[in-house]
C-alpha positions in Angstrom: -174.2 44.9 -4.8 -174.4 42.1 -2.1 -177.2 42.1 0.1 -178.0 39.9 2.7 -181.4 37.9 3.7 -183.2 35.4 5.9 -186.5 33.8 6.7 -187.8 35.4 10.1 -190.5 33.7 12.2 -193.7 36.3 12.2 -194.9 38.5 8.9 -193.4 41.3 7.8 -195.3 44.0 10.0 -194.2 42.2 13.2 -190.9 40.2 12.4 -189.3 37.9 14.7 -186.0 35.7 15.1 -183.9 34.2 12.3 -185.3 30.9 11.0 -182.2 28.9 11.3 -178.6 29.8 11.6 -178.1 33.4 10.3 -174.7 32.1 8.3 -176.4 29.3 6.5 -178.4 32.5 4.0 -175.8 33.5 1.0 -175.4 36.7 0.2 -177.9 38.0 -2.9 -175.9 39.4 -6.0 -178.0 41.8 -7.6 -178.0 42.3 -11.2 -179.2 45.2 -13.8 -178.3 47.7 -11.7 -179.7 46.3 -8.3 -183.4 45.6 -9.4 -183.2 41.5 -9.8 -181.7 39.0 -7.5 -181.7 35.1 -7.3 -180.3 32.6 -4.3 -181.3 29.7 -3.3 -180.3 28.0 0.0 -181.6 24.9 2.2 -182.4 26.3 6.1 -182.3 23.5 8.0 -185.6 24.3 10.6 -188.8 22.7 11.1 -191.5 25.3 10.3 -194.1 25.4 12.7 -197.4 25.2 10.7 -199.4 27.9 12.9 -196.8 30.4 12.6 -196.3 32.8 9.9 -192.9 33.4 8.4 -191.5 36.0 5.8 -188.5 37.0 3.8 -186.3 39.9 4.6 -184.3 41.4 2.9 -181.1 43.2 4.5 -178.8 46.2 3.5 -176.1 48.3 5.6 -177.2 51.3 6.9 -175.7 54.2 4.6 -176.2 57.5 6.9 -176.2 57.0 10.3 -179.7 58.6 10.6 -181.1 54.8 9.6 -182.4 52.9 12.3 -180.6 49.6 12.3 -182.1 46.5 12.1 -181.8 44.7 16.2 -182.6 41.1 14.7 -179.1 40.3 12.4 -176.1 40.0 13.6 -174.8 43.0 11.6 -175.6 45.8 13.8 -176.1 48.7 11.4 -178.3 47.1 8.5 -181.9 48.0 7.7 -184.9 46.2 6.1 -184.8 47.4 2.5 -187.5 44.4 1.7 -189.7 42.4 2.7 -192.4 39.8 1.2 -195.0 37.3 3.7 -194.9 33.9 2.7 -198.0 31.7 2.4 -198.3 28.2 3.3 -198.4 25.9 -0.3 -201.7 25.1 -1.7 -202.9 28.6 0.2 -204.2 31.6 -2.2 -203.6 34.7 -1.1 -206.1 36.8 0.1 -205.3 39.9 -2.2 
């Protein structure tokens, strides 16, 4: 299965725009039967050090009872994932 992702400015509860161009995030591959999934990809954006960022991860909608997701260009995908980042050398509070 491919699945799509991107950096967004703001955490996960809030989201925000697309860090970078939307077309510079490969698609993910997932393997043994959709649970694992490695890419790697340079985003050309400064990061501003105040504001928080996360990972999303993207997937079409499958029933059209799914809210899509406003923020990607694809206008019927949801949010099947999504992880906060911390800034390096930070430990997370949890």
């Amino acid at each position: 299965m491919l699945l799509h992702w991107y950096v967004s400015a703001g955490g996960c509860d809030g989201g925000g725009s697309i860090v970078g161009k939307e077309s510079g995030y490969p698609a993910l591959r997932t393997v043994e039967g959709g649970t694992k999934a490695e890419v790697s990809a340079t985003v050309r954006a400064w990061p501003n050090p105040t504001e928080r960022y996360a990972i999303q991860v993207i997937a079409p909608v499958p029933a059209p009872s799914l809210k899509a997701d406003p923020k990607t260009a694809a206008s019927k995908t949801r949010v099947i994932a999504c992880g906060d980042l911390e800034p390096a050398g930070v430990t997370p509070s949890n």
